[in-house]
N, C-alpha and C positions, 0 to 999 in steps of 0.2 A: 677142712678149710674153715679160716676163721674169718668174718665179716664186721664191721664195725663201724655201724651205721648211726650218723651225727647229724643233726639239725640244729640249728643254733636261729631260723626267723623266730621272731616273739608273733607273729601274723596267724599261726594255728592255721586251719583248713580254709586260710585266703590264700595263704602263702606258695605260691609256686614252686621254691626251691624246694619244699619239702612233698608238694606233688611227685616231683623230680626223682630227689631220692627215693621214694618209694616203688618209682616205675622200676628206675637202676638196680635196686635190691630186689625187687624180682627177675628182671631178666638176668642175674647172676643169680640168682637160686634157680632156675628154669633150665642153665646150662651144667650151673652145680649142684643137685636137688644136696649134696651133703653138703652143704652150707651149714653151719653154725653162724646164727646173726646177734650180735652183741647193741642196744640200741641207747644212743645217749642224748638226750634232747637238752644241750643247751640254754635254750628261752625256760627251762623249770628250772634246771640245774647247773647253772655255771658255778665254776669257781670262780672266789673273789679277785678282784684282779691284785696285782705285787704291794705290797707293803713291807715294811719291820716285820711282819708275822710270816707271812709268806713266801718269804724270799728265804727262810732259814735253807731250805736246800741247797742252794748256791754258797750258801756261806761258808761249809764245809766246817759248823760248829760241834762240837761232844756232844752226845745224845743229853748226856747231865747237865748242859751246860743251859739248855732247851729250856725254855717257856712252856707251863701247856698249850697256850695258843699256837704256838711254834710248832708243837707235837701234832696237831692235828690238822695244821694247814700243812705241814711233812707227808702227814696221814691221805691226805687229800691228792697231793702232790704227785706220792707212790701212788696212788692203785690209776690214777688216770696214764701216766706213762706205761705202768704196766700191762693194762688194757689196751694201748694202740701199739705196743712193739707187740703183744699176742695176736694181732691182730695180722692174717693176712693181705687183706684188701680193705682198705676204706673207703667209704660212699661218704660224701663230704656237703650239705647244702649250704652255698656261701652266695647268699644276698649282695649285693652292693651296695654299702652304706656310706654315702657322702666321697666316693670315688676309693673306699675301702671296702673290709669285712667289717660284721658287728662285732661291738667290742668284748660280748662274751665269746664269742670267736677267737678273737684275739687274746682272751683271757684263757684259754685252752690250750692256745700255740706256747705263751708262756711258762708253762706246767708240762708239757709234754719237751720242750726244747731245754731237755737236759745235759749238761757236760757230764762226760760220764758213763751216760744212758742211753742218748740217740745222737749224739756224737762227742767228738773229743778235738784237744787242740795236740796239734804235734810241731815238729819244728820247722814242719814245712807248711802250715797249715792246720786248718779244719779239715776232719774226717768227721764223714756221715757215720751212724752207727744203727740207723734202722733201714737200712737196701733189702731190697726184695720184696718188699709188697707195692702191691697197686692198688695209686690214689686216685680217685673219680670225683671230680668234684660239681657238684650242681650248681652252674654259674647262673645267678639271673641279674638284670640290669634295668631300669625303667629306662635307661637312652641306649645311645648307640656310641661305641668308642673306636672302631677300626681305623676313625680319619682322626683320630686326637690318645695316641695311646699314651702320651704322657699324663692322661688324664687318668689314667686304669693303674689304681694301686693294688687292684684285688684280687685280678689272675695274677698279674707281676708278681705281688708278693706272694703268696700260697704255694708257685710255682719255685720258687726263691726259696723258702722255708721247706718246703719239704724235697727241693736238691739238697740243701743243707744236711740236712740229716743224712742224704744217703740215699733216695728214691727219685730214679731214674725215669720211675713211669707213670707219669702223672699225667689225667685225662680232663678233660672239659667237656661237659656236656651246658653248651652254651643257648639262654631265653633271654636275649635280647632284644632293647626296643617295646619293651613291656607296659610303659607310660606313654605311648607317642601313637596312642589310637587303636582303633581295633586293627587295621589292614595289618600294622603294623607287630600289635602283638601277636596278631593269627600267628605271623610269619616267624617272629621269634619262636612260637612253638613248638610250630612246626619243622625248624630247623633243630630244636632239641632233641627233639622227636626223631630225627633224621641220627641225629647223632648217638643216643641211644642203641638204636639199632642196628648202626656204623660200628664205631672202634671200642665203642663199650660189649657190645655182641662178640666184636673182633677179641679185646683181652682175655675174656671168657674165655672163647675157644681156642687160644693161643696157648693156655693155660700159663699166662706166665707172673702170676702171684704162684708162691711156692706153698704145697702144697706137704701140711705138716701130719706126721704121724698121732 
């Protein structure tokens, strides 16, 4: 089984969400010691977000037809999609920035939301084309959003984006309330903490990322 574990805070060993994923990818190696973990840290390494150069994939241009810059932001393009559909489960840490994800977050979803690859249009619609893995994602928030969800673009969207493609099973391990004091954050924690142990424990043992030869 293939793991593919992503932090995208620029916060390094402040940063909660990346506390998070680390708990998550252990207790999914604990239940699957044959884990294989794949690990891509965003805040060093994003891709650059869309331009002229980086959008040639979409373009559906002749390899000759190509720029070098074109050639390797292609170059960039491919191995990052091809590393999340190899991927059976993703551990996901997604911050809340400004009632979104960070924008190299979002510069990722860009590069992996391929027609084509992780899904396709047909005449009825979009079709997902990466189903069967399980997505976990480490939600962390400095407020609280249950009473104003019009405010939350960040599970919304993530949740959105990766039905799109085709993944039905997508998890939230939620630390909210994380600016609004200590009572406050304890509790956020602790309800992560809760959740972890909960339906992230539960997928694990449910086995129901597929599990590849």
């Amino acid at each position: 089984m293939k793991l593919l574990h992503i932090d995208s805070s620029p916060l390094g060993t402040n940063s909660v969400s990346r506390d998070l994923t680390r708990r998550i990818v252990a207790q999914w190696q604990s239940a699957h010691p044959a884990t294989t973990v794949d690990y891509l840290d965003l805040a060093v390494a994003a891709p650059s977000h869309l331009d002229g150069d980086s959008l040639g994939f979409r373009l559906g241009l002749a390899e000759a037809t190509l720029t070098e810059a074109q050639k390797r932001e292609n170059a960039v393009s491919e191995r990052l999609v091809s590393q999340f559909l190899a991927a059976d489960v993703v551990v996901l840490g997604a911050p809340m920035y400004n009632f979104s994800v960070p924008s190299q977050l979002k510069a990722w979803i860009d590069r992996v939301a391929q027609a084509g690859r992780t899904f396709k249009y047909t005449e009825s619609g979009p079709v997902g084309l990466a189903g069967g893995k399980t997505v976990i994602v480490a939600s962390t928030r400095g407020g609280a959003y249950g009473a104003a969800p019009q405010m939350d673009h960040q599970e919304s969207y993530l949740r959105t984006v990766f039905g799109f493609l085709g993944i039905t099973d997508v998890r939230f391990v939620r630390a909210e309330g994380l600016a609004m004091g200590d009572a406050a954050k304890a509790a956020g924690l602790a309800a992560a903490e809760a959740d972890i142990r909960g339906h992230v424990t539960e997928a694990a043992n449910e086995g129901k990322a597929a599990i590849r030869a």
